[in-house]
C-alpha positions in Angstrom: 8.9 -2.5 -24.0 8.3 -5.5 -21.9 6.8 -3.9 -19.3 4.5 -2.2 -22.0 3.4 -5.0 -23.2 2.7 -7.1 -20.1 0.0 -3.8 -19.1 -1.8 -4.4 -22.4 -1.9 -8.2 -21.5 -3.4 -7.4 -18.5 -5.3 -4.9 -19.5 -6.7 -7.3 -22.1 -7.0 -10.3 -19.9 -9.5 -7.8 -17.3 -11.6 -6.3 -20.2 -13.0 -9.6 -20.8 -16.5 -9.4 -19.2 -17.3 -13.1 -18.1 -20.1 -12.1 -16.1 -21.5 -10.6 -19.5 -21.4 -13.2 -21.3 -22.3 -16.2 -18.4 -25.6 -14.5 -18.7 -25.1 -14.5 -22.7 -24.5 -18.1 -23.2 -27.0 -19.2 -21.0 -29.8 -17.0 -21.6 -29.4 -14.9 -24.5 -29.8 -11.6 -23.0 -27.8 -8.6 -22.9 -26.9 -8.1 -19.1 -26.6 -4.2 -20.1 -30.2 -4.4 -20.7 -31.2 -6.5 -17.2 -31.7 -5.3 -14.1 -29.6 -2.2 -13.2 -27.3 -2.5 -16.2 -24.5 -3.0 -14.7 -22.5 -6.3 -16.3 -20.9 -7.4 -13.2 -21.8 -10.3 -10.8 -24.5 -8.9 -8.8 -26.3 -8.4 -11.9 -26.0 -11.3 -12.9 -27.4 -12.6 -9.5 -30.5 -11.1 -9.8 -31.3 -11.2 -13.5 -29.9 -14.9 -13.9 -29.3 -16.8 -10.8 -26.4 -18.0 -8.5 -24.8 -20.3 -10.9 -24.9 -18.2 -13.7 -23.3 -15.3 -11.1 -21.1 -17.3 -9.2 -19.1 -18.4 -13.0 -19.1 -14.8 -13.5 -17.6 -14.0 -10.2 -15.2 -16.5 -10.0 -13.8 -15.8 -13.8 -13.4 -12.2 -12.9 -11.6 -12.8 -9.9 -9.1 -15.1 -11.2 -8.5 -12.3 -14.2 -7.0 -10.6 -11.5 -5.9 -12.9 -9.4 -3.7 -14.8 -12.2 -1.5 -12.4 -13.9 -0.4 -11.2 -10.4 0.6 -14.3 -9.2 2.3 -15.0 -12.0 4.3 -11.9 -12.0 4.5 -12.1 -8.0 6.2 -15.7 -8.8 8.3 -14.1 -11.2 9.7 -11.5 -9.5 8.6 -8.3 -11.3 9.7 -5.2 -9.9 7.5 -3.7 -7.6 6.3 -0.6 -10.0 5.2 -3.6 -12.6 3.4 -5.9 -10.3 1.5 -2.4 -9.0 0.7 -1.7 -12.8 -0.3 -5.8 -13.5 -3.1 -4.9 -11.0 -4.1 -1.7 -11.7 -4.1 -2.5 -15.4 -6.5 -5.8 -15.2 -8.9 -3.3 -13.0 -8.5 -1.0 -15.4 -9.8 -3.4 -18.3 -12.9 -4.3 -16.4 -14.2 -1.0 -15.5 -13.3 0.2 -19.0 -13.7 -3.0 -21.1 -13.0 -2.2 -24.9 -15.7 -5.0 -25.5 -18.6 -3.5 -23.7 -17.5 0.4 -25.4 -15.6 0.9 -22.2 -18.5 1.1 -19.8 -17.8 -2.1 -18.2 -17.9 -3.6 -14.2 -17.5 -1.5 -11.4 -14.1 -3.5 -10.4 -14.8 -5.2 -7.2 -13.7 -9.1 -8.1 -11.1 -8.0 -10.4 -9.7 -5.5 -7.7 -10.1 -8.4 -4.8 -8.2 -10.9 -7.4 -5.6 -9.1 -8.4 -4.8 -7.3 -4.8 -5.3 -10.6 -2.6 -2.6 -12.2 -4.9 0.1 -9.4 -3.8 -1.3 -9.5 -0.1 -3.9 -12.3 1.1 -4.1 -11.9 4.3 -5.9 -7.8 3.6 -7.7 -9.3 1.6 -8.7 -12.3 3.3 -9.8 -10.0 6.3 -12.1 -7.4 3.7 -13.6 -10.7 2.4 -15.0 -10.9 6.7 -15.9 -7.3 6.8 -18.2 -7.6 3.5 -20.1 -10.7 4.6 -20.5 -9.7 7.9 -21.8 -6.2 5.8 -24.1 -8.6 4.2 -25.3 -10.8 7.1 -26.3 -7.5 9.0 -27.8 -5.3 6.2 -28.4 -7.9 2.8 -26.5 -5.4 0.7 -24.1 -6.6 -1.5 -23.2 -3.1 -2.7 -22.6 -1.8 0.8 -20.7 -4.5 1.7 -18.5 -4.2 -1.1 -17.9 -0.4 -0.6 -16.7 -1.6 3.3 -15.1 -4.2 2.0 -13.0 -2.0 -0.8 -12.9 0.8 1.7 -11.2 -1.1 4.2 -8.1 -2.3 1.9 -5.8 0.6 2.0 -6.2 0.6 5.8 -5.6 -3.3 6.6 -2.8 -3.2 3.6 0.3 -2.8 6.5 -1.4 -5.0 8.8 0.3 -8.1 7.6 3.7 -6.8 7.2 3.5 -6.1 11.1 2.6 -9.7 11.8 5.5 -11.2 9.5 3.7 -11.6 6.5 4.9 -9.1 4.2 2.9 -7.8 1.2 4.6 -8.1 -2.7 5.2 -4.3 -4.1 6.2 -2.5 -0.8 4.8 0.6 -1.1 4.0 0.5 -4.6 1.5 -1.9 -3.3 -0.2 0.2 -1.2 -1.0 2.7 -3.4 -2.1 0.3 -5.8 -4.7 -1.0 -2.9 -5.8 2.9 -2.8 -6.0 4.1 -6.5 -8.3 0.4 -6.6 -10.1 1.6 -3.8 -10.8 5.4 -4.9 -11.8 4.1 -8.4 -14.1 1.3 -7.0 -15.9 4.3 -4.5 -16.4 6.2 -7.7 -18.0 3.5 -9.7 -20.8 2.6 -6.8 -21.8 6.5 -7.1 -25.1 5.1 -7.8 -25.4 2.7 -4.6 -24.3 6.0 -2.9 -27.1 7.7 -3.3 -29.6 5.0 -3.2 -28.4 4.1 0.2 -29.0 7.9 1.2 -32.6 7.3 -0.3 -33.1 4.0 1.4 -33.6 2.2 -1.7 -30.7 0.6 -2.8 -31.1 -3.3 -3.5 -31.0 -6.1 -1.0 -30.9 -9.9 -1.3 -34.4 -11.3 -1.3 -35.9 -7.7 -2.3 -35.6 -4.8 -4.2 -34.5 -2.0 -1.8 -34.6 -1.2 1.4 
């Protein structure tokens, strides 16, 4: 029962959309309505600014990041601390709060994996900004980025520095990363078209 109801927590704490409502508070608008609809950070970017998107971003990275942690500290058994992850993913792709069309999970997913094993995550965080600095693409860098996780997961462990949740871990890393892939189906086939957004212009 415990278990249970730490998934609804963190199920709960990751539906909250904070980039949704940055761009509430401090303009008014529905980000739904902005843009390419999506209420995630890199909406919130273009329709209201760094500021307003970098609150966003950081809010729904530590909604992943935190509950981890906290669980990491505390010693959860591997099978939970998987399912603390998954779950606050979970919550932001499919928030309650935004009739479960919500964020496409890439700052949640990076939150709540870095705090079982920062060191993958550290090195996707190089792979999407050196995505960025070559093509301006925030979504392709993200798709690397996520893409990348499941593959640099082990990498750690092999230098000393194992990941929390063993294998469990792992395939939390790669159900995060399948679900992410699926959510930028969009940025897919944009980037087939060659018009998919880039900073400083529209598409490419």
């Amino acid at each position: 029962m415990n278990g249970i109801l730490l998934l609804l927590g963190c199920f709960f704490l990751g539906s909250i959309p904070f980039s949704y409502l940055a761009v509430r508070v401090r303009t008014g608008s529905d980000l739904r309505d902005l843009g390419s609809g999506n209420p995630g950070a890199t909406n919130a970017l273009r329709t209201a600014g760094p500021s307003v998107a970098l609150l966003g971003l950081m809010l729904d990275i530590a909604k992943g990041f935190v509950p981890v942690w906290f669980g990491r500290t505390a010693g959860l058994p591997d099978e939970l601390l998987a399912g603390a992850a998954l779950a606050c993913v979970l919550g932001h792709v499919f928030s309650p709060f935004l009739a479960f069309r919500g964020g496409k999970g890439v700052a949640t997913g990076f939150g709540a994996l870095s705090a079982m094993n920062p060191v993958a995550a550290g090195l996707s965080v190089v792979i999407f900004f050196l995505a960025l600095l070559l093509w301006r693409m925030v979504s392709l860098g993200s798709i690397l980025a996520v893409a990348a996780l499941p593959i640099l997961w082990p990498l750690p462990e092999r230098l000393g520095y194992p990941a929390a949740a063993g294998r469990m871990g792992w395939l939390a890393a790669a159900v995060v990363c399948a679900l992410v892939l699926v959510r930028h189906r969009g940025n897919f086939r944009r980037l087939r078209t060659g018009t998919e957004y880039r900073l400083g212009g529209r598409s490419g």
